[in-house]
C-alpha positions, -999 to 999 in steps of 0.1 A, spaced: -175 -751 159 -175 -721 136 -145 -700 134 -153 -663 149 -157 -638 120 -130 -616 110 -136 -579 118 -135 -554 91 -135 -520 97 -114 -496 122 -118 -500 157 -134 -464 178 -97 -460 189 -83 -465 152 -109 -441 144 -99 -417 173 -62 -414 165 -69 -409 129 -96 -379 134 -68 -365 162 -39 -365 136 -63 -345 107 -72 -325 138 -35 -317 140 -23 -314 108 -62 -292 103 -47 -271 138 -12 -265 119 -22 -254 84 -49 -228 104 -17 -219 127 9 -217 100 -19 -194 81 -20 -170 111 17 -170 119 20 -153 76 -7 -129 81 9 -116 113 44 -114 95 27 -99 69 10 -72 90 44 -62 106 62 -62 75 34 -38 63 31 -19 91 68 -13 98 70 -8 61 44 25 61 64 37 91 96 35 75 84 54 45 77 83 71 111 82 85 123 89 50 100 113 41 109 136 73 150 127 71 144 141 35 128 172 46 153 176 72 184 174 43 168 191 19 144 217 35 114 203 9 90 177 3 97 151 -18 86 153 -54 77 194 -41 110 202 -42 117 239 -66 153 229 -72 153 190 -70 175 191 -99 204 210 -81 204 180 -58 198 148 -83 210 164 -120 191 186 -146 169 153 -161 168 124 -132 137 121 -143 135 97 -176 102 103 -200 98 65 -204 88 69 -162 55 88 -181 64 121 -162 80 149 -172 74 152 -208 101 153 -230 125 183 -239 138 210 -214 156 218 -188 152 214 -151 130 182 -155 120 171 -122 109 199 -103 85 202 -85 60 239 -74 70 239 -39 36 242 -28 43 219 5 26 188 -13 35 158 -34 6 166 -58 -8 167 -89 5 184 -124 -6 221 -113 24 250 -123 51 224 -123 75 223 -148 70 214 -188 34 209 -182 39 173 -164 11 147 -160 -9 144 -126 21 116 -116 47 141 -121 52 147 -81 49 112 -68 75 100 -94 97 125 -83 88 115 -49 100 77 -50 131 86 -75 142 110 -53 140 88 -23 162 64 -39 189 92 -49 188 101 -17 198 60 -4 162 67 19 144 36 -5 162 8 -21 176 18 -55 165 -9 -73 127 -13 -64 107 -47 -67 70 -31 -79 41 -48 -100 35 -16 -109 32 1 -145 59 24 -137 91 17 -112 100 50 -106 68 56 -96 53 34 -78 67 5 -54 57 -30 -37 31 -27 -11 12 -52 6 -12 -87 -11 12 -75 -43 0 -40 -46 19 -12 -56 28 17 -30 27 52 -40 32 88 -27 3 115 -29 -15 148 -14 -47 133 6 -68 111 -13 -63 104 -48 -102 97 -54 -109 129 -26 -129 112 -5 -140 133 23 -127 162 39 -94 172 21 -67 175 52 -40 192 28 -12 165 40 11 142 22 0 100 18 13 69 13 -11 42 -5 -11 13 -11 -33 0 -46 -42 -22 -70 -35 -15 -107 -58 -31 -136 -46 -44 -173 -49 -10 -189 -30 8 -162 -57 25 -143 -53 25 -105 -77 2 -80 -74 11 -46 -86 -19 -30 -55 -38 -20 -64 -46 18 -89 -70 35 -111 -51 65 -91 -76 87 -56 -68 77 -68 -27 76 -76 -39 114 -48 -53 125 -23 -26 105 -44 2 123 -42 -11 152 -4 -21 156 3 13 140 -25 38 146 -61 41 166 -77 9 155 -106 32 136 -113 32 101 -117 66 92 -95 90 125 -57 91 126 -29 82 108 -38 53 94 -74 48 78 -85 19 59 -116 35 36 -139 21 15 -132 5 -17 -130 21 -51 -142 9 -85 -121 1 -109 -103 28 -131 -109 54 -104 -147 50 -101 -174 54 -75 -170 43 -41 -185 14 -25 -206 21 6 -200 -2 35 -165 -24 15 -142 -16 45 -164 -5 78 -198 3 90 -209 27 111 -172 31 123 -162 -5 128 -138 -20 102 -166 -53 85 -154 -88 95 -164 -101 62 -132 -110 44 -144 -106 11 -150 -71 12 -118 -47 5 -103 -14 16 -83 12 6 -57 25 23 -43 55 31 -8 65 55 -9 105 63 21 118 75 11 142 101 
């Protein structure tokens, strides 16, 4: 009588618990992946609103807008602006201050002829004299003064409206999140149409281009055109993940 032959191979229940446990381990990597981006969303989102809370307790203290301010340098010291933070220029008094026009702008009738940064470095700096930001900032930005850590490792910077003037001007003070490139040149796709979503929505209106917050098509690099379609469509931020958005936090 021949011996029965010996089985090789896993059993359907062998193979059952093994495709269960991948299914778990699968089920946890996909959860643990959700459970960052929603941390990450409220760490952004309470982040922007934060940033407003200091830019109106500054207004309050000091009757200006920050980087605006004629006489920032009564408050903060006749240079608290270094020329290695690219803005002002060298030599003078009074560096740091701002036209008082009512926004955190670019270079026009301020002070020793500063660059078109000039107002949002002044903006951040004066933030942190006033203890309303960190004092020592963590930024992958060109320039720490100027700029600070935003969201996906972007930097986070102060400015009138739309820095590419998209649209409609609304003559209000931003917060924006971008990219910067090798040479120093802003990107302002730092977001994903998703995490523009879900920031909009915990925050704001849930649109794309209404309200406080708006997540707007992305730029090209160095300040280029814009690309039609990147962030929403016909209203509606895109699903597809691989497209990116600019952002932009009015504080209105």
């Amino acid at each position: 009588m021949t011996a029965p032959k010996q089985q090789i191979g896993f059993t359907l229940i062998e193979l059952s618990i093994v495709l269960v446990i991948i299914g778990l381990i699968v089920g946890g990597i996909m959860t643990g992946k959700v459970l960052i981006q929603q941390a990450e969303i409220r760490v952004a989102a309470s982040q922007l609103q934060k940033m407003e809370t200091a830019y109106r307790t500054f207004q309050t203290k000091y009757n200006c807008i920050i980087g605006d301010c004629l006489n920032a340098t009564d408050f903060f010291g006749m240079n608290y602006i270094v020329v290695s933070a690219g803005c002002p220029p060298s030599g003078g008094a009074g560096n740091g201050n701002g036209n008082g026009d009512g926004l955190t702008d670019n270079s026009s009738g301020l002070i020793n002829n500063g660059t078109w940064t000039c107002e949002p470095v002044q903006a951040a700096k004066s933030l942190q004299l006033s203890n309303l930001l960190p004092t020592s900032l963590t930024t992958p930005c060109a320039s720490a003064p100027t700029y600070f850590k935003g969201i996906n490792d972007s930097c986070a910077y102060f400015f009138k409206d739309d820095l590419y003037l998209q649209g409609t001007p609304i003559n209000t003070n931003s917060i924006t999140w971008a990219k910067f490139s090798t040479g120093g040149q802003l990107h302002s796709s730092a977001l994903s149409p998703m995490q523009a979503r879900l920031i909009d929505e915990k925050i704001d209106d849930g649109k794309p281009a209404t309200g406080k917050f708006r997540g707007l098509d992305a730029s090209l690099p160095s300040g280029g055109g814009i690309v039609a379609n990147s962030c929403f469509t016909t209203g509606i931020y895109n699903t597809n993940e691989d497209n990116t958005c600019r952002s932009l936090y009015y504080f209105k």
